[in-house]
N, CA, C and O atoms as a Tinker XYZ file with bonds, in Angstrom:
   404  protein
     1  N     59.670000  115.592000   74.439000    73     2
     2  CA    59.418000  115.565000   73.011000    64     1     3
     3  C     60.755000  115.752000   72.285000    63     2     4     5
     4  O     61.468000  116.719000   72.549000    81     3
     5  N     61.073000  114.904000   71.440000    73     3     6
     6  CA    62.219000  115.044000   70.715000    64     5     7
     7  C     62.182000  116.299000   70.053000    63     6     8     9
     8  O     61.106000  116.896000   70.075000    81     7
     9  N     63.514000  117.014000   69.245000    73     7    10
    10  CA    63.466000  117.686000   68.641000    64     9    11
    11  C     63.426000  117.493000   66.880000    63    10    12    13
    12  O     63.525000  116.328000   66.495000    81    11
    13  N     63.315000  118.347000   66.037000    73    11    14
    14  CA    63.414000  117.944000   64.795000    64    13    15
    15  C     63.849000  118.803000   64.025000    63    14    16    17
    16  O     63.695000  119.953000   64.434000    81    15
    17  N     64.460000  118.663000   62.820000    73    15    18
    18  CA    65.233000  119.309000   62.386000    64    17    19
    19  C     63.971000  120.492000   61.558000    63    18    20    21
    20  O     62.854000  120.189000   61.138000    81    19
    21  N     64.753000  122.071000   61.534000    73    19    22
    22  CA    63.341000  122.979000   61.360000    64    21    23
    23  C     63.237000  122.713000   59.275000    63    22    24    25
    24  O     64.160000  122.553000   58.476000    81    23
    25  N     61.982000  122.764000   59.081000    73    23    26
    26  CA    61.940000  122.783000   57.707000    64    25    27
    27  C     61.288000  123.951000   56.892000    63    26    28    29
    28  O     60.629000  124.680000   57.633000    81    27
    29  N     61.284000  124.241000   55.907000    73    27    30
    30  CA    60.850000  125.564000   55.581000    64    29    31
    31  C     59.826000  125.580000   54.642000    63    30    32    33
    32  O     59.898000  124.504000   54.049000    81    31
    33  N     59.304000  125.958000   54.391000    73    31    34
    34  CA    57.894000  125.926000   53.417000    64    33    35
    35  C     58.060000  126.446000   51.948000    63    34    36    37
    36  O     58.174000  127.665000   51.823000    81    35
    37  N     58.084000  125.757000   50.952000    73    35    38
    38  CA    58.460000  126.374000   49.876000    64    37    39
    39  C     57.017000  126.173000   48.640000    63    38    40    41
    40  O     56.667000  125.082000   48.191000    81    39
    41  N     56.417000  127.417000   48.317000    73    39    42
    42  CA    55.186000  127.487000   47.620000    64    41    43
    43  C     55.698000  128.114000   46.123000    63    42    44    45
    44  O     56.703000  128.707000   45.731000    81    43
    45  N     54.411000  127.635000   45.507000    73    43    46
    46  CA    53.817000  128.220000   44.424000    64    45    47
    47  C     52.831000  129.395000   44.152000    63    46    48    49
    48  O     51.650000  129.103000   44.339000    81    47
    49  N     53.126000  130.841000   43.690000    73    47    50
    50  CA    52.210000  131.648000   43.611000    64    49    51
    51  C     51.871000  132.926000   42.435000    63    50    52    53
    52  O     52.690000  133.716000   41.966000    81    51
    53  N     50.402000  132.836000   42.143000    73    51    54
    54  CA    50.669000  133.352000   40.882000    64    53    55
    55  C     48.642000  134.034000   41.451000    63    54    56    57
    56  O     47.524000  133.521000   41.511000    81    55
    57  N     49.222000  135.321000   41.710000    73    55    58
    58  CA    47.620000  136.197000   42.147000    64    57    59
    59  C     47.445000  135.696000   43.359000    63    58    60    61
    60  O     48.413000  135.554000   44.106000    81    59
    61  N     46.298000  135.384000   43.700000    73    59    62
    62  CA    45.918000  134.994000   44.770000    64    61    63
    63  C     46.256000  133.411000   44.902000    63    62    64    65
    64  O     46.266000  132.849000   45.997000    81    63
    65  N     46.515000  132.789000   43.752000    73    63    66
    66  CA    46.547000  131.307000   44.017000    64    65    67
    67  C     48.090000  131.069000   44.699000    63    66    68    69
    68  O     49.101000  131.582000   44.221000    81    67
    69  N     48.083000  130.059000   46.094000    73    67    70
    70  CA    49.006000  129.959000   46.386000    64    69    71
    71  C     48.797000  128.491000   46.907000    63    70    72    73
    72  O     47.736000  128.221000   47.468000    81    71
    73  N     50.092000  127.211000   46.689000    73    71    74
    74  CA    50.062000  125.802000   46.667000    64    73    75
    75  C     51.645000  125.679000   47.065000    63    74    76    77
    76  O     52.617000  126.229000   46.547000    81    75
    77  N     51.558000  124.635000   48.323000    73    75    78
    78  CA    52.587000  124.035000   49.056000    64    77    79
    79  C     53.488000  122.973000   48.234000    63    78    80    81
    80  O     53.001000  121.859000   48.040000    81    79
    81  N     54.617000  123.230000   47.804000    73    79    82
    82  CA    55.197000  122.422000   46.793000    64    81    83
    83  C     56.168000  121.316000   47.939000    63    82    84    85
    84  O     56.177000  120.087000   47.864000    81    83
    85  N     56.711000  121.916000   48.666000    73    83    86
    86  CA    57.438000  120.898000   49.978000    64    85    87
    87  C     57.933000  121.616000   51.052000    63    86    88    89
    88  O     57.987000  122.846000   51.068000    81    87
    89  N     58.388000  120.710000   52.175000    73    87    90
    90  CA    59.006000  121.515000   53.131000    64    89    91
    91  C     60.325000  121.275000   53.029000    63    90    92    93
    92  O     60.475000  120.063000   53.178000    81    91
    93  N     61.489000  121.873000   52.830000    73    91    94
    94  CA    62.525000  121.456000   52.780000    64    93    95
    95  C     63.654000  121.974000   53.689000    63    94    96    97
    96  O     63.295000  123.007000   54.254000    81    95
    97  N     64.865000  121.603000   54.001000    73    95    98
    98  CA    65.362000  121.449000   55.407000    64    97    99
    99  C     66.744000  122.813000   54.607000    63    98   100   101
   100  O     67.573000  123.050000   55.486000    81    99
   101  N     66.959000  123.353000   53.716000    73    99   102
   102  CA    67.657000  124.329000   53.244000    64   101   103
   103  C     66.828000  124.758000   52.523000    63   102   104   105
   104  O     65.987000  124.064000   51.951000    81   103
   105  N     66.977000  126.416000   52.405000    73   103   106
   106  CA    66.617000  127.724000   51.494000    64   105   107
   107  C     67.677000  127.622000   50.655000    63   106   108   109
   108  O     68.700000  128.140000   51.104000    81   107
   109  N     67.767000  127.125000   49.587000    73   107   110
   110  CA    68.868000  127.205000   48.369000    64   109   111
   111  C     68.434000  126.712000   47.039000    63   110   112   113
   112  O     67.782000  125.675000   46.915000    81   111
   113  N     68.818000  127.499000   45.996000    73   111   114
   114  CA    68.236000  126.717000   44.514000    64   113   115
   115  C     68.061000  125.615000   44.364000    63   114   116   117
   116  O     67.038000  125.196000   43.823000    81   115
   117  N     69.110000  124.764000   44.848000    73   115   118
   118  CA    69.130000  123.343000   44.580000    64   117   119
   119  C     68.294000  122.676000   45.218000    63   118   120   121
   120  O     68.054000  121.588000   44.694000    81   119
   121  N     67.356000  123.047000   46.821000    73   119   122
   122  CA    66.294000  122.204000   47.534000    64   121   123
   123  C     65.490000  123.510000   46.141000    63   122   124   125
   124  O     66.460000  123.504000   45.383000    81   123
   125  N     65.028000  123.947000   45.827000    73   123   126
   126  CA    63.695000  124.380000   45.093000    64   125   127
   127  C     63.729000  123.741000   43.636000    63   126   128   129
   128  O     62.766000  123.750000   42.870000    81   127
   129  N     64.412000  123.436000   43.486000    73   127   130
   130  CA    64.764000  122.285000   41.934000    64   129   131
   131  C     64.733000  121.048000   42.572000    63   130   132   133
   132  O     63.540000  120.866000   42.817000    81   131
   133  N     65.263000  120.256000   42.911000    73   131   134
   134  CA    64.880000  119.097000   44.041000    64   133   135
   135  C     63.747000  118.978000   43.964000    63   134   136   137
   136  O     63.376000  118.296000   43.009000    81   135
   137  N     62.620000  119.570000   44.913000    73   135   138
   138  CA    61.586000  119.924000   45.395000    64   137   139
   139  C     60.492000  119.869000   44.347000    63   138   140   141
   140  O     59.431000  119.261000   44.485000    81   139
   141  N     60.793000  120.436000   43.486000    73   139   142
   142  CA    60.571000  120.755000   41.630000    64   141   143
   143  C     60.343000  119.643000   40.679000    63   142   144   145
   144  O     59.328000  119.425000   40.018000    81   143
   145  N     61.497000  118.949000   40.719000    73   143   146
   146  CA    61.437000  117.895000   40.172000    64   145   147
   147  C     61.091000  116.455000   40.695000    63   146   148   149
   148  O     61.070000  115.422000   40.025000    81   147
   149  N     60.891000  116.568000   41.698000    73   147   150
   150  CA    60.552000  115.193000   42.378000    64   149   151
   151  C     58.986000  115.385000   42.398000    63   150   152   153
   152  O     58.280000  114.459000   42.799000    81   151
   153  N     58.524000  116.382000   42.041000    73   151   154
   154  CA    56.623000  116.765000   41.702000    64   153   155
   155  C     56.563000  117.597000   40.572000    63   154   156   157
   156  O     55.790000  118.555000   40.581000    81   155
   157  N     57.422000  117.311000   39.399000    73   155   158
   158  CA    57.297000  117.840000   38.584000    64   157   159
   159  C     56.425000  117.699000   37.969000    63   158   160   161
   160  O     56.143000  118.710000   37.325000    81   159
   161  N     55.448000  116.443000   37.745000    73   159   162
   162  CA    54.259000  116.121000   37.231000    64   161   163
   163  C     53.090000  117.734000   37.419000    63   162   164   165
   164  O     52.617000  118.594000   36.676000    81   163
   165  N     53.075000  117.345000   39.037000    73   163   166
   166  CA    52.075000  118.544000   39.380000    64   165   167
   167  C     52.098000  119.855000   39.088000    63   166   168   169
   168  O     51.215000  120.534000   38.562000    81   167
   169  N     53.560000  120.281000   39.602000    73   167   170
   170  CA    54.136000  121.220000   38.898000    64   169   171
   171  C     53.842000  121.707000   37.866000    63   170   172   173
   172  O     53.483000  122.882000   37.930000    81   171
   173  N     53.863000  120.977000   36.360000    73   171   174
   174  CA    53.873000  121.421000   35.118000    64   173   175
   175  C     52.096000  121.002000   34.919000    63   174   176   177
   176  O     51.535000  120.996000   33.823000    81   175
   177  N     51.599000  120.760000   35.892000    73   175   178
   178  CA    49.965000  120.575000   35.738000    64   177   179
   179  C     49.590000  121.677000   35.644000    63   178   180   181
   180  O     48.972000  122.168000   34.699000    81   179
   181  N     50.118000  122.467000   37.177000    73   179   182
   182  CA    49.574000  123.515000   37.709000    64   181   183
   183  C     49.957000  124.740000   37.245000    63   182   184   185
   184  O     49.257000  125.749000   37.328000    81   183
   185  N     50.962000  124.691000   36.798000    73   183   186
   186  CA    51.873000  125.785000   35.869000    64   185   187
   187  C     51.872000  125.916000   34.680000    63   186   188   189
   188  O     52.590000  126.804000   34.220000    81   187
   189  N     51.113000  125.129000   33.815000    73   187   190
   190  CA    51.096000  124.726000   32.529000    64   189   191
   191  C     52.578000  125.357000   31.804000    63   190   192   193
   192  O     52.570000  125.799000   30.654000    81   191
   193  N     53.981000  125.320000   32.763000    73   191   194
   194  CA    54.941000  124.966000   31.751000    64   193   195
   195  C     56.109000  124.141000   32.734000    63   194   196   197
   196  O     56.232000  123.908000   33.937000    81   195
   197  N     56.731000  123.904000   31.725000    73   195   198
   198  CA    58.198000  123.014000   32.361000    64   197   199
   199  C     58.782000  123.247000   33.004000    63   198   200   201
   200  O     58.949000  122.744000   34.114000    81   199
   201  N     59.624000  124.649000   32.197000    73   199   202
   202  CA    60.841000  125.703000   32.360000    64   201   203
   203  C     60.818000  125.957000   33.991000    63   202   204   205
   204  O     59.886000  125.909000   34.794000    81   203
   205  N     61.963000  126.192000   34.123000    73   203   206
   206  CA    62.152000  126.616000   35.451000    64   205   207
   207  C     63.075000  127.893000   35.752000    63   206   208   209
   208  O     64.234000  127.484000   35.813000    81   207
   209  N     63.032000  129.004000   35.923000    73   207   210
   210  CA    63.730000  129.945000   35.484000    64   209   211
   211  C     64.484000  130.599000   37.361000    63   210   212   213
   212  O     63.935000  131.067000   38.358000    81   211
   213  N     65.415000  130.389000   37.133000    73   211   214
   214  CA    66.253000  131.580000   38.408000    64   213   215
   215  C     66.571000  133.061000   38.665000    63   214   216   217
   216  O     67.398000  133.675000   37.991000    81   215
   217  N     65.932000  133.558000   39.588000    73   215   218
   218  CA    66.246000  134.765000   40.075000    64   217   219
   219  C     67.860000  135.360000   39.854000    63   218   220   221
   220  O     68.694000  134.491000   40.110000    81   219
   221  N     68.283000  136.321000   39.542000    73   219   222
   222  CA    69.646000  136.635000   39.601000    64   221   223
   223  C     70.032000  135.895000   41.440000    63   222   224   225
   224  O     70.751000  134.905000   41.575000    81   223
   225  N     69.299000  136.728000   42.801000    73   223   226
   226  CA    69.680000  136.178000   43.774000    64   225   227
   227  C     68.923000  134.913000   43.982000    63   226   228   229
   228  O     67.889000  134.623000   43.378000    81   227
   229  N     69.620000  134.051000   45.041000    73   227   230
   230  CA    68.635000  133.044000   45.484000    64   229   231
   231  C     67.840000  133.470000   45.667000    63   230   232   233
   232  O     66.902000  133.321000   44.883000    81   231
   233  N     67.659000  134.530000   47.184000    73   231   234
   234  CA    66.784000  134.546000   48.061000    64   233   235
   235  C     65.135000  135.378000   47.287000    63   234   236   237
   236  O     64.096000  135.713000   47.856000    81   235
   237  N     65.640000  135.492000   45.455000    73   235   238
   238  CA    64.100000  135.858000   44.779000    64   237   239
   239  C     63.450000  134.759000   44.611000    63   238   240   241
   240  O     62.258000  135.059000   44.679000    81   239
   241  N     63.565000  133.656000   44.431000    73   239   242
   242  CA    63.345000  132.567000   44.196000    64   241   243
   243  C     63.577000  132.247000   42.548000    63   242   244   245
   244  O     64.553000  132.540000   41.858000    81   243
   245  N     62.533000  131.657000   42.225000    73   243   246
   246  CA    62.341000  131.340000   40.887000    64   245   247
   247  C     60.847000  131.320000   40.179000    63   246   248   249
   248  O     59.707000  131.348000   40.641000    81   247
   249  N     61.354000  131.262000   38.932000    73   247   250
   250  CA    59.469000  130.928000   38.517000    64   249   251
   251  C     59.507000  130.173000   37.802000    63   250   252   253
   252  O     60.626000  129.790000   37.461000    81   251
   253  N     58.087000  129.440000   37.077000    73   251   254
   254  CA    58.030000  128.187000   36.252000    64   253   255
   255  C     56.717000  128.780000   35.612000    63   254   256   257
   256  O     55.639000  128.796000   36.206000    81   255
   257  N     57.005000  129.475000   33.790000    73   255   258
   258  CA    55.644000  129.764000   33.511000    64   257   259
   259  C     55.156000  131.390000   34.372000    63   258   260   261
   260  O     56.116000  131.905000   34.947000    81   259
   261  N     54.356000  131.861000   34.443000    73   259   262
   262  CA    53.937000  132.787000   35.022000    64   261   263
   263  C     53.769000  132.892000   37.036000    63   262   264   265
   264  O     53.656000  133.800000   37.860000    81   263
   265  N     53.841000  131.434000   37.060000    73   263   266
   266  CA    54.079000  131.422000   38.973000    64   265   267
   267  C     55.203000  131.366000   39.170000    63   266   268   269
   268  O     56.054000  130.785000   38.497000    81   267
   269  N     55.353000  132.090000   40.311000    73   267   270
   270  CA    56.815000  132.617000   41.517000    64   269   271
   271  C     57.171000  131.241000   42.241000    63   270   272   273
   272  O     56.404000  130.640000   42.993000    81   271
   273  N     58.280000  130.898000   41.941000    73   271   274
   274  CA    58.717000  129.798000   43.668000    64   273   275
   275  C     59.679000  129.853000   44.260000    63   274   276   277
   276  O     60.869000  129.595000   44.081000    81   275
   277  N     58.766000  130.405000   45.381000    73   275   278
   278  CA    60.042000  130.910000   46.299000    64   277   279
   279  C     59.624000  130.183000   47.946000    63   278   280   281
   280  O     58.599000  129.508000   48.040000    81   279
   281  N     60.322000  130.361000   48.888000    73   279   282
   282  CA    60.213000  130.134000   50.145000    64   281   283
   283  C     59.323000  131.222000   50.727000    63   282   284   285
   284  O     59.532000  132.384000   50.379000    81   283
   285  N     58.342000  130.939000   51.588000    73   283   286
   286  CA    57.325000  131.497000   52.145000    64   285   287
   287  C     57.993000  132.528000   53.284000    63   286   288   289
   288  O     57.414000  133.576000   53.568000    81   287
   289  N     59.142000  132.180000   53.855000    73   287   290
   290  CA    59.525000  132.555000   55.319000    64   289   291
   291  C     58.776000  131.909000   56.193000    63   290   292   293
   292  O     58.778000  132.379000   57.331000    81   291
   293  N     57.836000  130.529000   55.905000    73   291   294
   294  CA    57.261000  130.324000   57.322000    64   293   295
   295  C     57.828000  128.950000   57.312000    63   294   296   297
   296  O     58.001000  128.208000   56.345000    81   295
   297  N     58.113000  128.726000   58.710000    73   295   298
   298  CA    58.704000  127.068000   58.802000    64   297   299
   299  C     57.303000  125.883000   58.938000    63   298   300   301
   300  O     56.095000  126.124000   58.950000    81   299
   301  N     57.889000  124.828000   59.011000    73   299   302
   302  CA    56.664000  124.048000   59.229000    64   301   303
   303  C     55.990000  123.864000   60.119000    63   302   304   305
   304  O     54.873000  123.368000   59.972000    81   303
   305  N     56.472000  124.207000   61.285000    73   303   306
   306  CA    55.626000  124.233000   62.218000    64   305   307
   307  C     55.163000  125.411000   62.478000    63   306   308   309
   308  O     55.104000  125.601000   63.692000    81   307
   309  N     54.776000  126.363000   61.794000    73   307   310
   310  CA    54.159000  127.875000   61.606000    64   309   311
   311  C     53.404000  127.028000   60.352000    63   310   312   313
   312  O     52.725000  126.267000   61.040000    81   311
   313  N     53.296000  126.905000   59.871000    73   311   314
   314  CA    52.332000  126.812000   58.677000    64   313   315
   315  C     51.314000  126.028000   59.199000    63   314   316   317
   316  O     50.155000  126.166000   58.808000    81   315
   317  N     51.731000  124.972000   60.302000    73   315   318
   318  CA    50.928000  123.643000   60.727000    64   317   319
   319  C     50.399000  124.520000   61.482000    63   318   320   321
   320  O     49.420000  124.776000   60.780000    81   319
   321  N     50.254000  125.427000   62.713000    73   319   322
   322  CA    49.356000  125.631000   63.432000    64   321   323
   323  C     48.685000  127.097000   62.488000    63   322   324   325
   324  O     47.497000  127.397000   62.609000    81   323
   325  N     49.289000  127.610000   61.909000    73   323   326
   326  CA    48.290000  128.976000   61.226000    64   325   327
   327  C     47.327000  128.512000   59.898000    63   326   328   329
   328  O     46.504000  129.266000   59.379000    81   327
   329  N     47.590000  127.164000   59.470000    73   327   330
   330  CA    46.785000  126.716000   58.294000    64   329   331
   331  C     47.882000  126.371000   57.102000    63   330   332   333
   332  O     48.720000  127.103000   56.576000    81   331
   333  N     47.547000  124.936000   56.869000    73   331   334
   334  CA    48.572000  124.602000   55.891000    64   333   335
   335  C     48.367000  124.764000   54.307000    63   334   336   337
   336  O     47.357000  124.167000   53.933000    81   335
   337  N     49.098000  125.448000   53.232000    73   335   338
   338  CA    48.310000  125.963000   51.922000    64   337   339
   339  C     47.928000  124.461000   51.240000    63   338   340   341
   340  O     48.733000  123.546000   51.415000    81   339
   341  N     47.017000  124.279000   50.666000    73   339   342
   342  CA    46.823000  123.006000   49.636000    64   341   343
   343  C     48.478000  122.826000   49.279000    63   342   344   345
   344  O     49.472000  123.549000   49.343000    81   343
   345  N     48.196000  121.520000   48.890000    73   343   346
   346  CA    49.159000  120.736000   48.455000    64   345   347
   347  C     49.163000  120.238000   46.855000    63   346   348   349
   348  O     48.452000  119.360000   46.365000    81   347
   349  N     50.192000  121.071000   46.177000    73   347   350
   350  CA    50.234000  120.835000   44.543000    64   349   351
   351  C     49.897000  119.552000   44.123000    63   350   352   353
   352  O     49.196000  119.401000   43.122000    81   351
   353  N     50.364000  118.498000   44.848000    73   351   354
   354  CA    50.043000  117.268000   43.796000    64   353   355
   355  C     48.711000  117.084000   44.106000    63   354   356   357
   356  O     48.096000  116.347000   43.335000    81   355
   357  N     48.000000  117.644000   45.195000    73   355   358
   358  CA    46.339000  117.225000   45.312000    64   357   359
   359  C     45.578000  118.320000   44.391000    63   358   360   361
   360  O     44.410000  118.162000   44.035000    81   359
   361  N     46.321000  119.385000   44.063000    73   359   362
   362  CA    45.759000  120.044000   43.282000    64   361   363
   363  C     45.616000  120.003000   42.090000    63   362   364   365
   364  O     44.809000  120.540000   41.332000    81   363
   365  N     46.788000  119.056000   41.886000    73   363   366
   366  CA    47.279000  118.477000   39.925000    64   365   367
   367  C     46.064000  117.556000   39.867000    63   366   368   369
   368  O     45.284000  117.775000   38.941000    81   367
   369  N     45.736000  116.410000   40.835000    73   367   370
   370  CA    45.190000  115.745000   40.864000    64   369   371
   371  C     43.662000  116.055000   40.544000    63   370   372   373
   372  O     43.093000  115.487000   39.612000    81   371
   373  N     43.084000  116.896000   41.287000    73   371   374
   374  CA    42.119000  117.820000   41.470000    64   373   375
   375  C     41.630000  118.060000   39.608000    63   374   376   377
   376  O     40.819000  117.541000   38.841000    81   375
   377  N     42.462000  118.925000   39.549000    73   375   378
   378  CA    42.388000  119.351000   38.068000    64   377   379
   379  C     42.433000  118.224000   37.183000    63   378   380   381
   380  O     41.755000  118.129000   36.160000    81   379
   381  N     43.330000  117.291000   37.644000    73   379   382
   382  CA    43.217000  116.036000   35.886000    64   381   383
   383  C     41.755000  115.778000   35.975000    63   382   384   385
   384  O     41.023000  115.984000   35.006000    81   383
   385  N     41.300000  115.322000   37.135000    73   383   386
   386  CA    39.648000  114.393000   37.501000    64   385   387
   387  C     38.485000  115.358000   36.908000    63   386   388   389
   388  O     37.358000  114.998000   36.567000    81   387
   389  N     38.905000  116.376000   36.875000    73   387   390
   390  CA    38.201000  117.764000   36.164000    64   389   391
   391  C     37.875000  117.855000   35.225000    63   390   392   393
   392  O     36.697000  117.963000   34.884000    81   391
   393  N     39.090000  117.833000   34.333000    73   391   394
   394  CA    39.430000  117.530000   32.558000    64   393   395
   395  C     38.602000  116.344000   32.474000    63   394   396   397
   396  O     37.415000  116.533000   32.209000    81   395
   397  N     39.032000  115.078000   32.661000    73   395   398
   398  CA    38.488000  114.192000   32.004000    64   397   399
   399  C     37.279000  114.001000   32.574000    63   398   400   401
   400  O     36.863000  112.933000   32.125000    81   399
   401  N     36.390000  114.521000   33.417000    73   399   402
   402  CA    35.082000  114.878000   33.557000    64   401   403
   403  C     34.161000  115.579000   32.932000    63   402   404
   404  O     33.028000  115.670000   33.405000    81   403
């Protein structure tokens, strides 16, 4: 089996609600803005705001609105066999079909 490069799990969480924003191959501001903006749609669905605000350190993450985004500590292949969290854009999605229902 080939190997692959390890990726890290980077979520959304605000109470109990917690949503898989990407897996990305560095822990650093710039993959959680990346990450951010390339699903920013969902993002600002699920967050009902834009803003994206930084921790003094990296390793606090950030928040957007009242949810935390930070890196989980679990890689992807820990998340794949212990249960993978929903996935934000199915959840943005989720919610628009809602509204206009």
């Amino acid at each position: 089996m080939p190997s692959r490069q390890t990726l890290y799990e980077l979520a959304v969480e605000c109470g109990e609600e917690r949503y898989l924003v990407a897996y990305c191959n560095r822990r650093s501001r710039q993959m959680t803005l990346d990450a951010c903006r390339q699903r920013g749609e969902a993002v600002v669905k699920v967050c009902l705001s834009a803003r994206i605000c930084f921790a003094r350190r990296a390793g606090d993450g950030a928040t957007v609105g009242k949810w935390a985004v930070r890196f989980t500590g679990r890689t992807e292949r820990e998340a794949k066999s212990a249960g993978e969290l929903p996935y934000i854009v199915d959840i943005a999605a989720d919610r628009a079909q809602v509204a206009v229902a």
